[in-house]
Every structure is written in structure tokens, then in C-alpha cells.
KOLTI-419358 format. One record per residue (C-alpha): x, y, z negated. Coordinates in steps of 0.25 Angstrom, whole numbers, padded with zeros to 4 digits, always signed. Example, Ala and Ser with C-alpha at 12.3 -4.5 7.8 and 13.67 -1.06 7.14 Angstrom:
# KOLTI-419358
+0049-0018-0031
+0055-0004-0029
This chain:
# KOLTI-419358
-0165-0155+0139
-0162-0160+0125
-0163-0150+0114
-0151-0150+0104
-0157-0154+0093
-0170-0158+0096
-0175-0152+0082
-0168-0143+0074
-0170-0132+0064
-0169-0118+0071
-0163-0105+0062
-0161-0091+0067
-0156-0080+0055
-0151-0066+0057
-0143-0056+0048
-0149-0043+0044
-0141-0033+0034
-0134-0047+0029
-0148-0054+0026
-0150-0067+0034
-0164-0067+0039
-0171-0080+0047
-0176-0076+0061
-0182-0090+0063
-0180-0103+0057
-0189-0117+0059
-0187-0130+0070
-0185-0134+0084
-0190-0144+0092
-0184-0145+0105
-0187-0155+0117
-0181-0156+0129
-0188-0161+0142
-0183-0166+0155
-0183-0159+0166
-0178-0159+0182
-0165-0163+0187
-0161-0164+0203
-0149-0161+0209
-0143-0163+0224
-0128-0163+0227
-0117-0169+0233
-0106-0176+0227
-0090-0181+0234
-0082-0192+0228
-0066-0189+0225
-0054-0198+0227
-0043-0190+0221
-0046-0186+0207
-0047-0197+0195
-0057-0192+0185
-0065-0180+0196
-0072-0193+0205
-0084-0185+0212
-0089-0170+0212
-0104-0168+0215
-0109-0156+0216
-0125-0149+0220
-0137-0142+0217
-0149-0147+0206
-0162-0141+0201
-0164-0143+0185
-0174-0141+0173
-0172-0139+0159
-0185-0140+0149
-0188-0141+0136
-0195-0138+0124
-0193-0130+0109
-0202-0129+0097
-0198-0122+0084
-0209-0120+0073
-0202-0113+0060
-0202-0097+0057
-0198-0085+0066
-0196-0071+0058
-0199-0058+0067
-0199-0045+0062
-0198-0048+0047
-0211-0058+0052
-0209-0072+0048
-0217-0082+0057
-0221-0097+0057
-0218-0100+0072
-0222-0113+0080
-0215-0109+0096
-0215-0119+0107
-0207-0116+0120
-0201-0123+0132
-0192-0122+0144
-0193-0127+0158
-0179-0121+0167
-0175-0125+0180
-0163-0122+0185
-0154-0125+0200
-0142-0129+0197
-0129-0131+0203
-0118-0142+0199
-0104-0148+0202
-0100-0160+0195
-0086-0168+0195
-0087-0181+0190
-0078-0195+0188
-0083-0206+0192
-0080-0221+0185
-0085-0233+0192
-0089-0246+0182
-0093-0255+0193
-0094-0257+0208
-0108-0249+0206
-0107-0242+0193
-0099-0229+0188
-0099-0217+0177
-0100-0204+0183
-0097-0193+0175
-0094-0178+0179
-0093-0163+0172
-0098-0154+0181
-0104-0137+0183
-0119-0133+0185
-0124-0119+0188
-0140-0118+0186
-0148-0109+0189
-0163-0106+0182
-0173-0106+0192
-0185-0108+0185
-0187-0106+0170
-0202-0109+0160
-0200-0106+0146
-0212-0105+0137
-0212-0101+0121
-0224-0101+0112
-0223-0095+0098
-0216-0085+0091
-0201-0083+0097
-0198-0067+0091
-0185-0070+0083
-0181-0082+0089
-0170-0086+0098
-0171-0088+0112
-0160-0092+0123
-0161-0100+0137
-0152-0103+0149
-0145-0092+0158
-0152-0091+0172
-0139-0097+0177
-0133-0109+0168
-0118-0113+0173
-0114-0127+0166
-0102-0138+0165
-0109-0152+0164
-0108-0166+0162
-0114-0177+0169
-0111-0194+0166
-0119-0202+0176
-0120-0218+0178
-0119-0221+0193
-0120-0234+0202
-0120-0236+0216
-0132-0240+0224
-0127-0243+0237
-0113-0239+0244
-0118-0224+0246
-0128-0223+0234
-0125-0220+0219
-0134-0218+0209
-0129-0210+0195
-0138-0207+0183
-0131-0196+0174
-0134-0186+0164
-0128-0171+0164
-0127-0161+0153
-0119-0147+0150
-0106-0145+0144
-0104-0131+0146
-0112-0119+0150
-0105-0109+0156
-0113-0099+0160
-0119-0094+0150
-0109-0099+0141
-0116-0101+0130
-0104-0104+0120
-0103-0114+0130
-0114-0124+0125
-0120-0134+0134
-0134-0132+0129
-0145-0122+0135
-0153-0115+0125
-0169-0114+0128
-0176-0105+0116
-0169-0109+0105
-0164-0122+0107
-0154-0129+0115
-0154-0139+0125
-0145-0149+0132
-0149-0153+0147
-0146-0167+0151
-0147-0169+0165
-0150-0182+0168
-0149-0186+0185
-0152-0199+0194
-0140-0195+0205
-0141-0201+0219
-0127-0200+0226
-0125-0203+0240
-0112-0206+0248
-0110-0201+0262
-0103-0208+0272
-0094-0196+0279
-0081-0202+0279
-0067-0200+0269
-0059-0189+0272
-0048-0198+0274
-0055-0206+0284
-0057-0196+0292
-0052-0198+0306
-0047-0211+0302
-0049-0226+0303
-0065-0230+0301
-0067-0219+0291
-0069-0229+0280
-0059-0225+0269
-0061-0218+0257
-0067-0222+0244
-0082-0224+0240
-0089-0226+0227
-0084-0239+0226
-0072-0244+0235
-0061-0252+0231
-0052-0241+0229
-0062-0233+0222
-0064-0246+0213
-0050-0245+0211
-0048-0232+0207
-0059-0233+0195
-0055-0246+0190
-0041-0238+0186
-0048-0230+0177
């Protein structure tokens, strides 16, 4: 989760028969931690579109946390205070996710993955602890239910014939639901934070036969991950 900015200056005023008053005022040091990331899925390979290559799709268990301090001045009913609050989050959510991606081999072993994809999470569990004064100040976190368009860029290579191995990192574009003027940020306490989700992704090919095959010859047509004509095919781009 990183904070955006990490430190700022934090300002809240209200209007009353025309005279601007200051309902808090002071600094916020925000942090971010890491949290959990796994996911499960299963992903199929596509011959007939240039730039949509692969579509994966599955379930994943996710964990937001992170940390904000403010020290500055809250006003409460005409009372001023000198204020000094500390408080944290730790969310979990289940989450389901559909990504279409393009694919753009650099060697016999090494490519670019890159895909927009949709995520629906769901809160599961959900800690949040505050200590100070909070009357006056403003407070907001994520919906029960969080629906999402997403990015995700990933460097794969190839183990062996049937094994790849792709580092990437994810992060919103869009929330949909709440809309949320359509930022891509969640908001924790008084503060926003970016999720980057960063994942190690293991992806196997089976070895059930090509459509085309079927019923035909040996069975061994079709294209993998990296044939002659599938070599071919990137080396137009």
C-alpha cells in the first residue's frame, strides 16, 4: 500500500453564516506495509487475435494494511485541541479476477506480458484501531464489496516445455463500484492509498490435444509457447 504523499499537510474548513472556520489543521505521516497476495486460476492461450494473446481468469485471497499519524489541532464544539492520533488498518478481502493480456516474446525463453483485467473483492475480515482525538475529523474506508478495472505488466521465461515463471505487478485504474469519481485509490482514515500487488505466477501447460487435431493424424498440431510458427508470428511485430 503506498500512501499518496507519504507526508503531507492536512486542512479541513467549514463555512458558517459566511465566516470560514478550521475544523482541523496539522501533518500526516502515512506508511504503507506489505501484506498477503495468493491467487489460483487457470489461464488458455489464443491464435486468432493480434494484440488479446491469453485470458486467465480465478479466485485470490488478499490484504491491505497500513498506518496514519496526524499531530496538529482538532476544533470541537468551539474547543480547540492539540491532538497527537495514531491509527492502522489491516483488511482482507476474497477476490475474483479476469484478465486479457498480450504477450511479446524477446527470446526463445523470455517475453513481456502485460494485461488489463476486472476484479471483484469482497471484505472478509477487517482491524482498524485509532488512538487519540478524531471528533471533527474526517473518516472514509472501502465498500464491503470493491469492483475494479486493473493493470498488471509481468516479465515471464520458460523453465521447461510445460513450465513458465512470470514476475509481475498489478495496480487499479478504475473503481467501479463505488465509483468514487472514478479514482483508483482507496481511502483508509483520512488518507489514500495505492495497492501494488506484486506476484511470483507459476503457469502450467497441459497436454489435452488442439482442437484442430482432434480426430486427426497424431494429434500433434497446433501452437505452443514457442514453436516455429509461433516465433514467427511475434517476430512481425
Amino acid at each position: 500500500m503506498m500512501p499518496r504523499p507519504a507526508s503531507r499537510l492536512g486542512e479541513h474548513f467549514v463555512v458558517i453564516d459566511g465566516i470560514t472556520d478550521t475544523l482541523y489543521s496539522g501533518t500526516y505521516d502515512l506508511k504503507g506495509k506489505a501484506g498477503i497476495y495468493l491467487e489460483v486460476g487457470r489461464h488458455h492461450l489464443m491464435d486468432f487475435y493480434y494484440l488479446l494473446d491469453n485470458i486467465d481468469y480465478g479466485i485470490g485471497f488478499k490484504m491491505f494494511r497500513g498506518t496514519e499519524d496526524f499531530t496538529g489541532f482538532v476544533k470541537y464544539d468551539s474547543a480547540r485541541y492539540e491532538v497527537q492520533n495514531q491509527a492502522s488498518f489491516n483488511e482482507s478481502f476474497l477476490s475474483a479476477f479476469v484478465n486479457f493480456g498480450n504477450i511479446h516474446q524477446l527470446s526463445d525463453r523470455l517475453f513481456l506480458h502485460n494485461s488489463l483485467g476486472l476484479n471483484a473483492d469482497y471484505r472478509i475480515l477487517t482491524s482498524r484501531n485509532a488512538e487519540g482525538k478524531f471528533e471533527g475529523m474526517i473518516h472514509a474506508f472501502p465498500s464491503k464489496f470493491v469492483g475494479q478495472a486493473h493493470l498488471k505488466i509481468g516479465v515471464g521465461f520458460k523453465l521447461e516445455s510445460r513450465v513458465f515463471v512470470i514476475p509481475s505487478v498489478e495496480t487499479p485504474l478504475l473503481t467501479i463500484h463505488p465509483f468514487d469519481d472514478g479514482k483508483s485509490t482507496v481511502q483508509y482514515f483520512s488518507s489514500r492509498y495505492r495497492p501494488f500487488i506484486f506476484s511470483l505466477r507459476f503457469v502450467l501447460l497441459d497436454r489435452r490435444k488442439s482442437a484442430d487435431c482432434v480426430g486427426k493424424g497424431s494429434g500433434q498440431g497446433g501452437n505452443q509457447l514457442w514453436d516455429k510458427k509461433m516465433g514467427k508470428k511475434y517476430n512481425r511485430r
